[in-house]
C-alpha positions as CSV (number, residue, x, y, z in Angstrom):
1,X,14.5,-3.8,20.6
2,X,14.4,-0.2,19.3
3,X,11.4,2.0,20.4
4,X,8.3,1.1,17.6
5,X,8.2,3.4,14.6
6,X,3.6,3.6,13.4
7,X,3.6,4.3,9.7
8,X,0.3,5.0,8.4
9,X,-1.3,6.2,4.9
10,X,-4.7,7.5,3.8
11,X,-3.5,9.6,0.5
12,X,-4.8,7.5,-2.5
13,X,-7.1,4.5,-3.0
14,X,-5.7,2.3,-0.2
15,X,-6.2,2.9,3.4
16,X,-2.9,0.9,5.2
17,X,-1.0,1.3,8.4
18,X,2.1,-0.6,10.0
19,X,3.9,-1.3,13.2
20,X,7.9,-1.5,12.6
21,X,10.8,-2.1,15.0
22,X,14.2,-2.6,13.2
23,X,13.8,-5.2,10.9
24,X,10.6,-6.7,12.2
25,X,7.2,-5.7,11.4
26,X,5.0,-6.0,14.5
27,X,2.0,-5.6,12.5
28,X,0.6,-4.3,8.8
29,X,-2.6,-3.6,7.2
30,X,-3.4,-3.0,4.4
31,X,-6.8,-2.8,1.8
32,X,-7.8,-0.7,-1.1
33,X,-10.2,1.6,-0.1
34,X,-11.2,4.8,-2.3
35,X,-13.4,6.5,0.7
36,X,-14.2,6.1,4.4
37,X,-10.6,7.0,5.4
38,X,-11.4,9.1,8.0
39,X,-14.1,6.7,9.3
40,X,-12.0,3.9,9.5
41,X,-8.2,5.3,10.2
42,X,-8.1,5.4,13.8
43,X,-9.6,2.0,13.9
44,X,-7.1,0.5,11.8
45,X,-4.5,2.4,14.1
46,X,-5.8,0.6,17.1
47,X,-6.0,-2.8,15.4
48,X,-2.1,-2.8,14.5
49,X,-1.3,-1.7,17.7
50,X,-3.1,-4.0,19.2
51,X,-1.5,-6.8,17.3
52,X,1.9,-5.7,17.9
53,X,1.2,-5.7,21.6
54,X,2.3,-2.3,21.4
55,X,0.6,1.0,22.9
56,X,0.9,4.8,22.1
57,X,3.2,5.7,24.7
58,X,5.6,2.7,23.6
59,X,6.7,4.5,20.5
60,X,9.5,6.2,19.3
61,X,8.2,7.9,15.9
62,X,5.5,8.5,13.6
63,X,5.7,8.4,9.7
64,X,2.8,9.4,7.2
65,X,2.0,10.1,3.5
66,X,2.1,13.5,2.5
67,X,1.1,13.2,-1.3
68,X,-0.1,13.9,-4.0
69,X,-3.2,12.9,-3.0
70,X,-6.8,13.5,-2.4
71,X,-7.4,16.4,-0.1
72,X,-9.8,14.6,1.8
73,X,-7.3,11.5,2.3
74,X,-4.2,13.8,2.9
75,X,-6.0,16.0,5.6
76,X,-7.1,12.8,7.5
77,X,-3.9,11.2,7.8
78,X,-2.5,14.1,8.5
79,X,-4.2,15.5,11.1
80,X,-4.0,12.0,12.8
81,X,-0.7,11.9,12.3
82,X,-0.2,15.4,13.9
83,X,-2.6,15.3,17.0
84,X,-0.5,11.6,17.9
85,X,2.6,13.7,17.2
86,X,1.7,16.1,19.6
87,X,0.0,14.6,22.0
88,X,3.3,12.0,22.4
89,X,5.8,14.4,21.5
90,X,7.1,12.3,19.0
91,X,9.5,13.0,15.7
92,X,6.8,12.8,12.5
93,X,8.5,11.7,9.1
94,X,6.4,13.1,5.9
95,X,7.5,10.6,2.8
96,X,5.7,11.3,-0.5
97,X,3.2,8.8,-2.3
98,X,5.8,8.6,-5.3
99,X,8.8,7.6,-3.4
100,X,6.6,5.2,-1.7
101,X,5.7,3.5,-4.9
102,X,9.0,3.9,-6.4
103,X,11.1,2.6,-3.1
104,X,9.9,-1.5,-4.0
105,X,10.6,-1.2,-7.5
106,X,14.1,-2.6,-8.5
107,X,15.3,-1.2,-12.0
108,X,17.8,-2.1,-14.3
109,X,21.3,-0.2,-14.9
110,X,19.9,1.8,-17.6
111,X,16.4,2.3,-16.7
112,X,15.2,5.2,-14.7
113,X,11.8,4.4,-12.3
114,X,8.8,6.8,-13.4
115,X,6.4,7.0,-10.5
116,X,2.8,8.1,-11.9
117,X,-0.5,8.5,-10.6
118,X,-3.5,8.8,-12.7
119,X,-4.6,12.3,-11.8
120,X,-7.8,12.5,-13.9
121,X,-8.7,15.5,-16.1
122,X,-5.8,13.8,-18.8
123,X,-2.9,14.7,-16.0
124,X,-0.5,12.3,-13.8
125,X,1.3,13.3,-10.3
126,X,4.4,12.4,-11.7
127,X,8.4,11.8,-10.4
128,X,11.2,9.7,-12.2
129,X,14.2,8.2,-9.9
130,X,17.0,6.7,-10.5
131,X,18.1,3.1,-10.2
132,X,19.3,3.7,-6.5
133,X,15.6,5.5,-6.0
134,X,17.4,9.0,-6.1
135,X,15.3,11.6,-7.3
136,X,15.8,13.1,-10.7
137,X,13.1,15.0,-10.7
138,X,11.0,16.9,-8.8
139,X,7.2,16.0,-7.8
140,X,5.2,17.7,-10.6
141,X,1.0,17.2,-11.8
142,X,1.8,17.3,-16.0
143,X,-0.9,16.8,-18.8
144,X,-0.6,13.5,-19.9
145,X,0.1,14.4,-23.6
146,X,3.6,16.0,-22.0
147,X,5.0,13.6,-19.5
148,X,7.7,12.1,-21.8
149,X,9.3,15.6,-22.2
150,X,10.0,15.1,-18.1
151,X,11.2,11.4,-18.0
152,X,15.1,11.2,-19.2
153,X,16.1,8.6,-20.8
154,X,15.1,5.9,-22.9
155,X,14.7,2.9,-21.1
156,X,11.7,3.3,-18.3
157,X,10.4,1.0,-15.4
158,X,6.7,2.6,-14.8
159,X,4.5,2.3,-11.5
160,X,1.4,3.3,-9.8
161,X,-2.1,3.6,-11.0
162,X,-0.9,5.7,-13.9
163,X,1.9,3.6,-14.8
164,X,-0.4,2.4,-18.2
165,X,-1.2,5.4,-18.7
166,X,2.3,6.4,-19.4
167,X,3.5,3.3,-21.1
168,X,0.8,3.7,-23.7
169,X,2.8,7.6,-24.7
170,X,5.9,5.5,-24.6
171,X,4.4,2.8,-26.9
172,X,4.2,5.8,-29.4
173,X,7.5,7.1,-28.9
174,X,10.2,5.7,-31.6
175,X,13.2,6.0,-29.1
176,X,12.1,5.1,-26.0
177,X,10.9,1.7,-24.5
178,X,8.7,1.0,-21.4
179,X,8.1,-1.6,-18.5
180,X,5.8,-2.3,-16.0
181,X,6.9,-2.8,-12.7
182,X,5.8,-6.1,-11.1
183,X,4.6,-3.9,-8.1
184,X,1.5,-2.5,-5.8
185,X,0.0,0.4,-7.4
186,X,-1.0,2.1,-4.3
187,X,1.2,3.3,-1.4
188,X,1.7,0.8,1.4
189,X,2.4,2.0,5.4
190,X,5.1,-0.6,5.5
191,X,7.1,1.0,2.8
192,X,6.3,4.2,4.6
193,X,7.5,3.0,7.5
194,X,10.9,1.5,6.0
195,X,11.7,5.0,4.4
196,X,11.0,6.6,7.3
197,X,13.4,4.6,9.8
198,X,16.2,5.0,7.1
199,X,15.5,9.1,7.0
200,X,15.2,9.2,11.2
201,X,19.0,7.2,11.2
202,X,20.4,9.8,8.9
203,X,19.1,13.2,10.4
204,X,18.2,12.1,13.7
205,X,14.5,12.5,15.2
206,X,15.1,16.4,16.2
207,X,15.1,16.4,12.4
208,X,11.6,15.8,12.3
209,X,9.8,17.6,15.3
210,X,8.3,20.0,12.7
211,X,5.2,18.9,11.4
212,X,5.4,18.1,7.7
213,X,3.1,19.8,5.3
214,X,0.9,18.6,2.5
215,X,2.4,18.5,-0.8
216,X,-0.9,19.6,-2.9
217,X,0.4,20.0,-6.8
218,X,-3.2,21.1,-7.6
219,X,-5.7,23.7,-6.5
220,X,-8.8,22.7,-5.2
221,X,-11.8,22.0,-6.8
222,X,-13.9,23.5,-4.0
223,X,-14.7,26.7,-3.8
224,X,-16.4,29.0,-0.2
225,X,-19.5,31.0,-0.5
226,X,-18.1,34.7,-3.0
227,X,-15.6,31.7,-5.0
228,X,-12.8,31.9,-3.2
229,X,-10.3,29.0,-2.6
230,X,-10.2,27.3,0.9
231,X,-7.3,27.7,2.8
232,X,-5.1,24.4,2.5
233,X,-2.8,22.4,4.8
């Protein structure tokens, strides 16, 4: 059995983590949670190790979300996922909360997979990938009035909490036509975790000894005493 892979994310409205090794899953959990992340993480990283009779020192790699996110969620992952990186010396895979929504999704030949979050203020986090979950865009934060001008073409297969969102502005559009996907909403560990161990086979772990950074597509709202920004990442 190949060494344990722990995927874990924190970035959105669901708190979930997972225990993989090769095809099986050792353990998952998963629950919609907006707050109490960092209260409840390493808790939930205990319990699935626990249940896949697995300890820290038995794994082999590390995989977390990296976003778009909250700040609060992405810090906490990872900076968990970063001290067990350390402290284990172990390779740390960063996978985005859009290819983890998009990765389930299975699209038609024609249909490209739009990946949205709802990212308040009339703006989505969003990326479009092709049927074979290649990227055709990049990850970008858009009003919601101009998202169509960054999905091509006309037949589209939306998730994530924003996928509505979208399929109403394709509802108005006279050339275009728009699905929901039949899948979770929020990113899931396991999903994580799957991307991750295809990513470790095709660079190798040295590949991923670097710590990954945040991908924040938004300043922050919060401001230090004289207004200035806080440092992020």
């Amino acid at each position: 059995m190949s060494a344990p892979l722990l995927a874990f994310d924190t970035a959105q409205g669901a708190l979930s983590a997972a225990v993989v090794s090769g095809e099986k899953v050792l353990a998952h959990h998963f629950e919609l949670r907006t707050r109490g992340h960092a209260e409840e993480l390493m808790g939930v990283i205990a319990k699935v190790l626990d249940e896949a009779h697995v300890t820290p020192a038995d794994l082999g790699a590390l995989a977390v979300t990296v976003g778009p996110g909250t700040f609060t969620g992405l810090r906490v992952g990872l900076a968990a996922a970063r001290g067990l990186a350390l402290a284990r010396a172990l390779p740390l895979v960063g996978i985005t909360t859009l290819e983890a929504v998009a990765a389930p999704v299975e699209a038609a030949e024609r249909e490209v997979i739009a990946a949205v979050f709802d990212a308040r203020r009339d703006e989505v986090y969003l990326q479009v990938f092709d049927v074979n979950h290649v990227a055709l865009t990049q990850p970008m934060i858009v009003p919601l009035d101009e998202a169509l001008a960054h999905v091509p073409g006309t037949s589209v297969v939306a998730v994530g909490t924003g996928a509505t969102l979208l399929a109403g502005r394709i509802a108005e559009a006279a050339d275009m036509s728009c699905r929901l996907a039949d899948k979770p909403t929020q990113p899931d560990a396991l999903i994580v975790a799957r991307l991750a161990q295809a990513r470790l086979t095709a660079h190798g772990p040295d590949h991923f000894r670097r710590a990954p950074a945040p991908l924040y597509l938004r300043a922050p709202d919060a401001k230090l005493p004289g207004g200035l920004d806080p440092v992020l990442g």
